[in-house]
C-alpha positions, 0 to 999 in steps of 0.5 A, a space after each residue: 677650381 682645381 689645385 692645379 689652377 689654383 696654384 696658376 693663381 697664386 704663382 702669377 699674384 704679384 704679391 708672392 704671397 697666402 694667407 690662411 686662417 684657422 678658427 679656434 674655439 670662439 671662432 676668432 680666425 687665427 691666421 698669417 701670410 705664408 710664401 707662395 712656394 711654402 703654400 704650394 709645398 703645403 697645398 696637399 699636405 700639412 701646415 705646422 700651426 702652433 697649438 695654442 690656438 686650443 690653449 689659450 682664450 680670446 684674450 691671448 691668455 693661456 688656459 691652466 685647466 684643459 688637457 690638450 695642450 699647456 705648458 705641461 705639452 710645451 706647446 707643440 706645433 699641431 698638423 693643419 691641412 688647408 681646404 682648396 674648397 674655401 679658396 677665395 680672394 681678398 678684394 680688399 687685399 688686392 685679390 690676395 689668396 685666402 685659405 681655411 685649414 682644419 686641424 689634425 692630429 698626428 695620425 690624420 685624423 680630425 682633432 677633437 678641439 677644432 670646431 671645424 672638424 666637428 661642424 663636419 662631423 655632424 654634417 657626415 652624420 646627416 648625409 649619412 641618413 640621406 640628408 643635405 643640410 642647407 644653412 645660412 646666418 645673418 647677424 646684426 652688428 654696432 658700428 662706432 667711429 672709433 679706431 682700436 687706439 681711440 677706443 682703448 684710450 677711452 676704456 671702452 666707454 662712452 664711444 662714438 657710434 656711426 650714426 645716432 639714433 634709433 633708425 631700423 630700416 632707414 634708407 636715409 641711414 644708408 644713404 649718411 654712410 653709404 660709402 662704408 655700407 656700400 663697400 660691406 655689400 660689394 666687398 664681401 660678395 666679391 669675397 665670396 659671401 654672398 649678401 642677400 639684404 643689408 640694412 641698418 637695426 634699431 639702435 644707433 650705428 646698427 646694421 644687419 646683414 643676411 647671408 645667402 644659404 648654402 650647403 652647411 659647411 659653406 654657411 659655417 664658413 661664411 659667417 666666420 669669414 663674414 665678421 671677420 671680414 666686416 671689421 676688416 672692411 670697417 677698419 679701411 673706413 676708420 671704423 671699428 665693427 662689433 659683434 658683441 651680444 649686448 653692447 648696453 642694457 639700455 638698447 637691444 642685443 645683437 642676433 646671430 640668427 640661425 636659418 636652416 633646413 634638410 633636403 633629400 640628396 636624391 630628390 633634391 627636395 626640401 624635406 621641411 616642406 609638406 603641401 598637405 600638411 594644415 601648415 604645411 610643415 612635414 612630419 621631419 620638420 617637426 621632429 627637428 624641431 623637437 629635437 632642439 627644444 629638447 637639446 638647446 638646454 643641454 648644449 646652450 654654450 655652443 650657441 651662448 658661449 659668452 658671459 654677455 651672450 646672456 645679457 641678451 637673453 632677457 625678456 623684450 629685448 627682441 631675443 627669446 628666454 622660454 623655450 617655445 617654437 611658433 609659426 612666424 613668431 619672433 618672440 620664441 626660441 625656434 620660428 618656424 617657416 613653412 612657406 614653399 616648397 623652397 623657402 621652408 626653413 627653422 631661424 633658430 632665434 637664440 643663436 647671438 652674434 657673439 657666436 662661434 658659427 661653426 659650433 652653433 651651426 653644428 648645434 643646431 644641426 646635431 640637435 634637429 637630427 637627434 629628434 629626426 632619428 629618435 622619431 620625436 613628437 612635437 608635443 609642445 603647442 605653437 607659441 602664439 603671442 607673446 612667448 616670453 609669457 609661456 614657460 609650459 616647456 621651461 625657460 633656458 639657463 640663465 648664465 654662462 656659469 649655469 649652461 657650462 655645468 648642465 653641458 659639462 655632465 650631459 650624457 646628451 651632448 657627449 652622444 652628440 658631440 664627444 666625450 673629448 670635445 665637451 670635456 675641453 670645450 666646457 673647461 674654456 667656457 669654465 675658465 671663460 666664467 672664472 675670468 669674469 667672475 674675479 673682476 670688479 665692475 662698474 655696476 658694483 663701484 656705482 652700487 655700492 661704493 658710498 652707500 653700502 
């Protein structure tokens, strides 16, 4: 729509009102309702946001260690200019208006904190070598018949899920609950989240859902919109959704997988794809993914950036530990689809649903470009079987603590991504270890509280 018609829409909505929503750096959408007067004096202009969207974590709690903002800045309001192109209505919401915005800084450029702006950053990189990413997330998720009251007064523990037990696929699952799932899937298609599968997982109270690919900044922008929109619809149910990575070690974790492939602008072909090729796979499709086996190490945080995101990483849980590529191979870090000319594609596994989309995306995007453009060979072997048995290529890092100190002084992931941007992403992710690190756990009063 143009702004023009854009603006028609909000002046005749009933409720005299916007909402708009940023992402900060865990991809929590950070967001309130504007006047639909204020919006239009806005539209093409710029929004005053409070900059502690960049100074604080998940939690609300106030960083004491970066340098973008604190209370040694006071807290300034920081620039944000809305995106006309992510315009979209809210079903739930009685077609309420909905915008992103993407951070700026006093002179108008793109500020070096919002995950946004670098996820355009990269894609300005790719087209400008002649590339069209198109990208696309799906993420499996737990459901609980619970309510944020119910769920706190439990402390978190021993919820009610959905439904019980081990159902991957079950139509009689869908069927239990097919009010709730149904809405997910009509919902969010109206919200402009196109669904191409929804199903129940294993575990009980699981669901999947794939999102339909798209240009790679719509696809960002999807998965961001998706989770969010998920609890929000979950909430209308009485429910509460989460996204967690590992929500037990007793079931398996939830996955973010990441589905991605480049086009020639000009063509309009699939770049990934070569019919003469034994498995059909180009010689770019294999430097890209030469280029991530080579950089996931360095820049892993972008990808697991929790302390549970490494819960999942562990060996038969359905998420991969080596760092392996196979054809069709679930098992591995990079599964590599060659199909056809159209369904070509690379699902990077290790990506958790725990994840910031738009800096997984920008990883994922960044990394495959560095082997296309340094020519990179494939010289690591097709995983067959079981690929956390081969460790010929090395093993990820193992936690949080240990991901954060090899992104922190990777001269790689500076030439990918920013001095400024790694610096202060790796002190949240610091502070995020820090946090963790200081608490007593459950695991510990159990170990140890009589016997040691």
């Amino acid at each position: 729509m143009t702004i023009p018609e854009i603006l028609a829409y909000v002046k005749k909505h009933p409720s005299g009102k916007v909402k708009v929503a940023v992402a900060d750096i865990d991809g929590v959408l950070r967001g309130k309702y504007i006047a639909a007067e204020k919006f239009a004096s806005v539209i093409e202009g710029r929004l005053g946001f409070c900059d502690v969207t960049f100074g604080w974590d998940m939690g609300d709690v106030a960083y004491d260690n970066v340098k973008y903002t604190g209370w040694h800045t006071g807290y300034p309001d920081a620039q944000v200019q809305l995106d006309p192109a992510t315009f979209r209505k809210v079903p739930w919401e009685n077609d309420v208006p909905f915008f992103l915005g993407d951070f700026v800084d006093e002179q108008h450029r793109p500020a070096y904190t919002c995950p946004r702006q670098l996820l355009r950053k990269v894609l300005v990189d790719a087209e400008n070598s002649g590339y069209t990413p198109y990208f696309s997330q799906e993420f499996e998720w737990f459901n609980f018949a619970e309510t944020p009251e119910t769920a706190n007064q439990k402390d978190f523990r021993q919820l009610n899920p959905l439904s019980p037990g081990m159902f991957g696929y079950s139509i009689l699952r869908s069927t239990l609950k097919n009010e709730y799932m149904s809405d997910l899937f009509d919902l969010l298609c109206r919200f402009d989240i196109p669904i191409e599968g929804l199903h129940t997982e294993t575990g009980p109270g699981v669901y999947e859902a794939a999102i339909k690919y798209a240009g790679v900044l719509a696809a960002a922008d999807q998965a961001v919109l998706f989770k969010t929109a998920v609890k929000e619809i979950a909430y209308k149910h009485g429910l509460m959704a989460t996204f967690m990575a590992k929500i037990s070690e007793n079931l398996p974790g939830c996955s973010g997988h990441v589905h991605q492939s480049l086009w020639d602008k000009s063509s309009k072909k699939n770049l990934f794809h070569d019919e003469k090729d034994e498995r059909k796979m180009s010689a770019l499709m294999k430097s890209y993914i030469a280029g991530q086996l080579h950089c996931l190490p360095e820049i892993l945080p972008m990808i697991a950036p929790t302390i549970n995101s490494y819960k999942r990483l562990v060996e038969g849980a359905w998420a991969p530990t080596t760092l392996t590529w196979g054809i069709d191979n679930r098992t591995v870090a990079l599964r590599a689809l060659p199909g056809n000319a159209k369904a070509s594609r690379l699902e990077t596994r290790v990506v958790g649903s725990d994840t910031n989309p738009y800096l997984a995306m920008a990883a994922c995007l960044a990394a495959g470009l560095y082997g296309v453009q340094h020519n990179m060979k494939l010289e690591k072997e097709a995983t067959t079987g079981n690929g956390y048995r081969d460790l010929s290529n090395g093993v990820l890092p193992q936690n949080l603590h240990e991901a954060t100190q090899r992104m922190k002084t990777s001269a790689l992931a500076k030439e990918l991504f920013g001095d400024q941007f790694v610096e202060h992403f790796t002190l949240t992710r610091e502070w995020e270890w820090r946090q963790y690190a200081r608490v007593v756990t459950d695991w510990e009063l159990k170990r140890y509280f009589e016997i040691i």
